[in-house]
N, C-alpha and C positions, 0 to 999 in steps of 0.2 A: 432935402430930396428935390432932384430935378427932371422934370417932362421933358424929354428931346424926341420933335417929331420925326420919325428915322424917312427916308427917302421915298418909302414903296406906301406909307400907310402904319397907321396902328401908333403908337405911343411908347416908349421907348420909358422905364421909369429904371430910373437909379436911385438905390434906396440908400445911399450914406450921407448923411446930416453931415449940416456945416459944420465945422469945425469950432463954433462956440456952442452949440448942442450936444458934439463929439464929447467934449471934455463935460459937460456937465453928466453925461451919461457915463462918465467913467470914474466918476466918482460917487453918483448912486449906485451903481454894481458892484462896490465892496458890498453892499446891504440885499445884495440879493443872490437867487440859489443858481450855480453853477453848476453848467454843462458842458462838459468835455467832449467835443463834436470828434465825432467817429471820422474816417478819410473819405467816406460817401459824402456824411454830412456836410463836410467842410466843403467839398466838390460843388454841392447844392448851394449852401449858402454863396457862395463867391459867383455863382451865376446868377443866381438869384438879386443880390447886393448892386451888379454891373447890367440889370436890365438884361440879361441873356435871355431870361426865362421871360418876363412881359408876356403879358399885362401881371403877372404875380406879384402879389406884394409881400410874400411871406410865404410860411407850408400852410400846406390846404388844411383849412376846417371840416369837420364830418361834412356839412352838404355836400361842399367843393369836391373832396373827396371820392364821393357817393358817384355821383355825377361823372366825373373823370373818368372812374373806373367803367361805371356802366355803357356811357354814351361818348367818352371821349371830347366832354364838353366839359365847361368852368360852368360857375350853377345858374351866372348868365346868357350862356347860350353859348358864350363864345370859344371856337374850337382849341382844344388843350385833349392831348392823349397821354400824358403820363404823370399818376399820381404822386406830384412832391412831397414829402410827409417827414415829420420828424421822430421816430421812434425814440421812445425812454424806459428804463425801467419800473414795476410799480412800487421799487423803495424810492426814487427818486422822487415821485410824485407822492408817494404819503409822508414821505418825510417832511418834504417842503411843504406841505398841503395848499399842495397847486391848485389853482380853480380859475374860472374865468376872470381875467383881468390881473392874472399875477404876470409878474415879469421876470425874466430869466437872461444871466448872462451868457452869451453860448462864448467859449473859449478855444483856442486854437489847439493842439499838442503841445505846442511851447507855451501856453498858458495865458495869451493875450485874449481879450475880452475882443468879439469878431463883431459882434450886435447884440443887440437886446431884443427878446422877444415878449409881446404883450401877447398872452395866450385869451383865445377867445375857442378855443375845445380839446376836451381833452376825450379820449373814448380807446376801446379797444374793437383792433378792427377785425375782422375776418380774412385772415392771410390769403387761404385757398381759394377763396370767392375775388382776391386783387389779384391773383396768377393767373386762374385762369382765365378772368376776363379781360387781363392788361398783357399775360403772356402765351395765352394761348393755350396750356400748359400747366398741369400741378408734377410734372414728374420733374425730379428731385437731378437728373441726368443736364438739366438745364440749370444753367451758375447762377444766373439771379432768383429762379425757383427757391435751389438750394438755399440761398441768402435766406432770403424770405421767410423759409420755414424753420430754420436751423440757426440764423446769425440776427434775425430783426428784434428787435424789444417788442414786448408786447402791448406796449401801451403808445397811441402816436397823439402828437402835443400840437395842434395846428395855432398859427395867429401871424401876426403882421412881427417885421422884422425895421428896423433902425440900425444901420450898419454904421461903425465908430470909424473904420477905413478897409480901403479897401486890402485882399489879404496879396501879403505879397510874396514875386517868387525870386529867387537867386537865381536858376538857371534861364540861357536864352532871352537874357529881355530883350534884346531888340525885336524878337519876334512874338512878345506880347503884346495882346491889345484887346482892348473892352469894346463892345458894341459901338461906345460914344467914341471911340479911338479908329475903328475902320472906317466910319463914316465920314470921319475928318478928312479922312485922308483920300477915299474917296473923292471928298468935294474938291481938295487940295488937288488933284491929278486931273478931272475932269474925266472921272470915270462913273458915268449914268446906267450902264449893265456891267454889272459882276456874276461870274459865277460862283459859286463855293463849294469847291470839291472836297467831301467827306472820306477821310481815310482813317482805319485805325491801325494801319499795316504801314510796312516800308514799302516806296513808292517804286517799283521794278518796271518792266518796258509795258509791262499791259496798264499799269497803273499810269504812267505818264502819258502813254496814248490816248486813254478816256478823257484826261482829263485836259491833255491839247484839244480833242474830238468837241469835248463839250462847249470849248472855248471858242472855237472854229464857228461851231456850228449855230450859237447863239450870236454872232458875234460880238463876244462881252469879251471883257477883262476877268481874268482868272486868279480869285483867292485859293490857294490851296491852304484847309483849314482843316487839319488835321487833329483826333483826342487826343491829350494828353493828360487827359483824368486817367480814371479807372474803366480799363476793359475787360476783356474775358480775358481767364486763367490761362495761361502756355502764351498769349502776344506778347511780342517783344517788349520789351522797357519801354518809356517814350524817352531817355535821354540816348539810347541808341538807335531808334526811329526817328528823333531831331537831327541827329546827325546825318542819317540816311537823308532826311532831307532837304538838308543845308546841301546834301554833297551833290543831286541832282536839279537843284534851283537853275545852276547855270546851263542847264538844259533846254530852260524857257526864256521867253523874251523879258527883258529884267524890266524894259518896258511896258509891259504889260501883264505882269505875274508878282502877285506876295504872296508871302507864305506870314499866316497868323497862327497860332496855336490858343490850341480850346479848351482850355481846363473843365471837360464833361467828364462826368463818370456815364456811361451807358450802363443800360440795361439787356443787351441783347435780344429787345424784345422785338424786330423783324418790321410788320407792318407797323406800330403804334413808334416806332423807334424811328422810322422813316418819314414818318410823319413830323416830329417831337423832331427831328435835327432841321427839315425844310421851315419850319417855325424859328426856331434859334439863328440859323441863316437869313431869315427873313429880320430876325433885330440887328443882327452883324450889319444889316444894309444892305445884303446880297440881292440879285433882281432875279437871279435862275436856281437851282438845287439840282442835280443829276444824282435819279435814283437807277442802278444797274442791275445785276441781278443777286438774288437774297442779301438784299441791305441789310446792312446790321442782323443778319441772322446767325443760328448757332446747330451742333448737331448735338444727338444723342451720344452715349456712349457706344453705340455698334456704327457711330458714323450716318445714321439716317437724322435729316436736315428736318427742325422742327416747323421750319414753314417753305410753302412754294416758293420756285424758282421768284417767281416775279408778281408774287400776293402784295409786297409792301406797294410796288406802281399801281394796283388795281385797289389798295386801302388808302393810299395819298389823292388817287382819283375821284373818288367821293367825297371830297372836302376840297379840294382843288380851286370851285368857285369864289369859299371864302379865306383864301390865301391872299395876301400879296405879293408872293414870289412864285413864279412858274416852273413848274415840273419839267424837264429835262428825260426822257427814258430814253434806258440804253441798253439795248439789248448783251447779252454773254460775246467777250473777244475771245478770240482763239489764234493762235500764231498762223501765220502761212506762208508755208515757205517756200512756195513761187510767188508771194508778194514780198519776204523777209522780212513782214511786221504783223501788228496785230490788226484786227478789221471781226466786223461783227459776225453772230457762227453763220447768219444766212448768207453772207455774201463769200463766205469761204469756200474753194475749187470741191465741187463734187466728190466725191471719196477719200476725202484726205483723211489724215489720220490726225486729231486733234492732238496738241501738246500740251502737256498740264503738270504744274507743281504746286502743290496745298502749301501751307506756312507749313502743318506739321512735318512734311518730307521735306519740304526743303533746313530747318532744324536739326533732324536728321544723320541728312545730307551735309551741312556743317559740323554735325560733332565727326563723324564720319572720317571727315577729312575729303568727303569726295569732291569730286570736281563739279560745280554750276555751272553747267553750259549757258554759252552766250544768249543764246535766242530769249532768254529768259531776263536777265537782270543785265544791272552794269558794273563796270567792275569796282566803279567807287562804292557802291552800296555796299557789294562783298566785302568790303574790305572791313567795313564799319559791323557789320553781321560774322566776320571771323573773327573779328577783336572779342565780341559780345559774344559766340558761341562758338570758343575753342573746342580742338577734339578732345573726344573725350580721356584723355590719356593727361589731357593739363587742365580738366576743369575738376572743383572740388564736386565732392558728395558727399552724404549722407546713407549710412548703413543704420538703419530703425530696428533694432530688435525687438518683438513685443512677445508677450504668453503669458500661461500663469505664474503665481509664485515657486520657485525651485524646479522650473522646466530645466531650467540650464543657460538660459539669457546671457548673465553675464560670463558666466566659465567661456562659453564659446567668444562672446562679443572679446574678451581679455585676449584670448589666442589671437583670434584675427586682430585686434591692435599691435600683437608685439610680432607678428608676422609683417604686418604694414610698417611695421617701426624698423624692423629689421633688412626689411626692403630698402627704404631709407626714399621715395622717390618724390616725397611730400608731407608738412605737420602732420600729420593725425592726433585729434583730442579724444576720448571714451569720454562720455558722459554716463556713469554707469547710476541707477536707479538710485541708490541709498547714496553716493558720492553727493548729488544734486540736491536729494532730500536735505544733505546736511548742512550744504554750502550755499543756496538758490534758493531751497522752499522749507527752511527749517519750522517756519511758521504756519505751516499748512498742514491739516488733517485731510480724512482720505474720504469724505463726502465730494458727491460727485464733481460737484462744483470745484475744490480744493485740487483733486487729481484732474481735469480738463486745465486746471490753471497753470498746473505743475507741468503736465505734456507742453501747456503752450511756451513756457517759456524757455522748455529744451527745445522744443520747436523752434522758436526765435532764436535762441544761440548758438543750437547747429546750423541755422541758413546764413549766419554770418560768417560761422567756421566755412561753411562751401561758400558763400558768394565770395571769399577771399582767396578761392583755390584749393584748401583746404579738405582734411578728411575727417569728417566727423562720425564714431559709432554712438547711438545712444542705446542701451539698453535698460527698457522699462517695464513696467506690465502693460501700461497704456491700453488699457479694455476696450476704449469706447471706439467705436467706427467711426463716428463725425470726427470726435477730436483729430486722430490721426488721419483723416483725408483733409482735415487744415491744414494740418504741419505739410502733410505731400504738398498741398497747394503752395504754401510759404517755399517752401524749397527747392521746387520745381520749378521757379521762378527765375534760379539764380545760381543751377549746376543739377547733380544728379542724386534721384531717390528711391534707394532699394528696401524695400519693404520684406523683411525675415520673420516670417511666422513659428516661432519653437513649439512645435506642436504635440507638446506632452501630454499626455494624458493624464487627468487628475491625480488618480488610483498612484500613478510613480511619481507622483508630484508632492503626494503627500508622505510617503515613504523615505522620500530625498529631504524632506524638512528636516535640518538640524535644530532649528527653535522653538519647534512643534508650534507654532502659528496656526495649520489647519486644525491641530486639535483645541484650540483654543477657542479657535472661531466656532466649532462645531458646539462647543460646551457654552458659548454665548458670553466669554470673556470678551473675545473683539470682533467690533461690527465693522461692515464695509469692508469684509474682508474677501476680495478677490476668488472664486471658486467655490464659495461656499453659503454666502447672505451677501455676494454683490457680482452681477453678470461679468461675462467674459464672451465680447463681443467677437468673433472667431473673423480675421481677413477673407474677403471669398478670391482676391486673387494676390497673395503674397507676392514678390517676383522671386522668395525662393520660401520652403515651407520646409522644416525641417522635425520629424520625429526622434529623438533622441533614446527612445526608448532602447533601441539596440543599436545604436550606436554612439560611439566614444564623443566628447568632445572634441579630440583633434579632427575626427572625419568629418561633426558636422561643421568644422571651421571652415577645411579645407573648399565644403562645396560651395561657403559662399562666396573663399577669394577663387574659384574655378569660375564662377557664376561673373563676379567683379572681370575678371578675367576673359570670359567669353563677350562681355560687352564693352571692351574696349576699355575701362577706365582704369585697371592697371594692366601693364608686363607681362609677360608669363613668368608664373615665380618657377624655379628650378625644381621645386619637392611638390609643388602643386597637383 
């Protein structure tokens, strides 16, 4: 491990051993217990590993923890606002009988051993008590919320980390680089102020004005250092936001602009986030940070923003003293078009009428087909955001059928397959319930656990069928609310997700049973069985919801390829 004093202050620690302690630790890690780091955790570890995170050596211990959460400090004093932490399950931990001073190999997806961690706590924490004092927030409408409550293990494993190497990526290397890598280059160019402009979006005309603005006006040199971890649900990819901003680079002065990418996962947590990236900047070597307005924030679902316009510059202001890189504010741009650019809202002409596109409308607006007026982007970027969000008439989706057993799920999901098949206009696969059970999860019973496993992995092989264009119907019972708002998440990702509620009613559901299943279950032959000794979590907003009770199968086909239909993503079929 090596201390590199970074430019501004502070200690720069990179935590991967040399390469004769590498190999020795890779050959004690056959002998010890293994963990498969989740995409967050791998996120962390790898900044963690390159000194991003510093002064951290590792995920936080309960004090560390404690502390972090409450007061936004490490248990030394020193300023740190977001809780690192390794979440595991409690078979993981009782199996292995973890305890202080055991050591664990953390493993990548492909199965290489990433570091070893010497555990020094293991505890379980108080989820709702880290949200709301690290997001502000315990409602469940906010993504990392949700995480939190719904996706985290409940047990977290803090200790010191020995990284075997560092993790590597295939795409874009030229535009990777480690803390100890911008600095080099840095000293190499003879660049003593940088700024580092924080995006997790494609860089359009307002976004390239801030960040000329910023560069202008510190007069530094400008990193543009964009996430390409993990962001909130519905941003774009980052290998088509790379793109996007490869294709604006030549916009700025090549002498005096890189572009580095940031393998962070965010938190969307506002102030403590804005905080938590002018730090991470401050190890990159950066000497300024420009925070604008609602940094790294997020909304609810009616669209109300879970923090002020400009709370994260008045949360960065109160630790400001002990930073080594300075605050940069910039107040909200708005286009003006007796200036033809953007300029900040106070200095814009008296009564104008502000121009504004969200990412969600401009999305949209892409599936659309509609036209992106100039004033707003450029046409290289569009071009890279129409490849990545065709209309909707040539991107895949996903048609989810859920309900109880014998609502009529699959009779209808079958119609609309062979109406789509007979359209001819793209694949279509059916994934129909017992198909999947037999072929995919023939090993799985129907505790809850078994059926979330079983959704998720139709989940995963319908977002593969749409991210390829593709049409994919799944028809399941899929009961549970969380489960199926993951699969939306996963899928919505990467084409389009219509959620079909068969909204039968018990009473004809059991009627309709040809294998009398409900009377079985009633009599205590079979548990976990759907409607009867296992809930049926009802959608509150399907995008279509259908009653079958009195009506035929063909009609309630027909209303969801009418529905398919009223939203662009097929034709108009002739009998429709």
């Amino acid at each position: 491990m090596t201390d590199l004093v970074p430019p501004h202050g502070g200690t720069l620690k990179d935590l991967v051993v040399d390469e004769t302690r590498a190999q020795k630790l890779k050959s004690e890690a056959t002998q010890m217990p293994d963990w498969d780091l989740t995409e967050r955790q791998l996120w962390d570890v790898e900044l963690l590993l390159n000194g991003a995170f510093s002064p951290l050596e590792g995920f936080l211990g309960k004090e560390g923890y404690n502390k972090v959460v409450k007061d936004a400090r490490l248990a030394d004093g020193t300023v740190w606002p977001m809780p690192i932490t390794l979440d595991v399950t409690d078979e993981f931990v009782s199996n292995n009988l973890l305890e202080e001073a055991s050591r664990v190999a953390l493993r990548s997806p492909e199965g290489l051993v990433i570091a070893i961690l010497t555990i020094t706590d293991i505890w379980r924490p108080d989820i709702e008590w880290e949200a709301k004092n690290v997001l502000g927030t315990t409602s469940t409408d906010h993504p990392t919320v949700h995480k939190l409550l719904h996706e985290t293990n409940p047990v977290y494993v803090g200790g010191t980390l020995e990284g075997l190497e560092h993790p590597t990526h295939h795409t874009f290397q030229e535009h990777r680089y480690r803390p100890q890598e911008t600095r080099r280059l840095f000293t190499k160019r003879g660049w003593d102020r940088v700024v580092g402009f924080q995006t997790r979006n494609p860089m359009h005309r307002v976004h390239c004005a801030l960040a000329s603005r910023a560069a202008r006006e510190t007069e530094a040199n400008l990193l543009i250092h964009p996430v390409v971890g993990e962001t909130k649900p519905g941003d774009v990819d980052h290998f088509t936001r790379t793109r996007c901003y490869k294709a604006v680079l030549d916009r700025f002065n090549p002498q005096t602009t890189e572009l580095a990418l940031l393998p962070l996962a965010m938190r969307m947590a506002g102030p403590r986030e804005a905080l938590w990236h002018a730090i991470i900047r401050q190890n990159y070597g950066c000497s300024h940070f420009p925070i604008g307005r609602d940094h790294a924030g997020c909304s609810d679902d009616d669209g109300k923003d879970f923090y002020g316009p400009y709370e994260a510059q008045e949360y960065v202001g109160r630790f400001e003293d002990e930073l080594d890189i300075e605050i940069v504010r910039f107040e909200e741009h708005v286009y003006s078009e007796k200036k033809q650019g953007y300029v900040p809202k106070s200095e814009a002409e008296e009564g104008a009428t502000f121009k504004y596109i969200s990412g969600t409308q401009l999305r949209e607006m892409l599936k659309s087909g509609e036209k992106i007026p100039g004033w707003f982007s450029y046409p290289e970027v569009l071009e890279q955001l129409r490849e990545r969000y065709p209309s909707r008439q040539e991107q895949g989706f996903t048609v989810f059928f859920t309900g109880l057993p014998s609502s009529g799920k699959s009779t209808i999901a079958n119609i609309v397959n062979a109406k789509l098949l007979e359209h001819g206009s793209r694949p279509v696969t059916l994934l129909d319930g017992d198909i999947v059970r037999k072929n995919l999860s023939s090993e799985l019973g129907f505790s809850k656990h078994d059926r979330d496993l079983n959704i998720r992995r139709i989940g995963f092989v319908a977002s593969e069928i749409t991210k390829n264009r593709g049409i994919a119907l799944c028809a399941n019972i899929a009961p549970y609310q969380e489960t199926r708002r993951q699969v939306r998440d996963l899928i919505e990702e990467v084409g389009g997700f219509i959620l079909v509620h068969v909204d039968t009613p018990v009473e004809v559901c059991k009627k309709r049973d040809r294998k009398g299943l409900y009377e079985k279950a009633e009599e205590g032959i079979i548990d976990n069985f759907t409607g009867v000794n296992d809930p049926f979590e009802a959608p509150e907003n399907p995008e279509v919801r259908l009653d079958t009770t009195e009506t035929t199968p063909e009609q309630a086909a027909n209303r969801v390829l009418l529905h398919l239909q009223s939203e662009g993503f097929i034709e108009e079929f002739q009998n429709a």
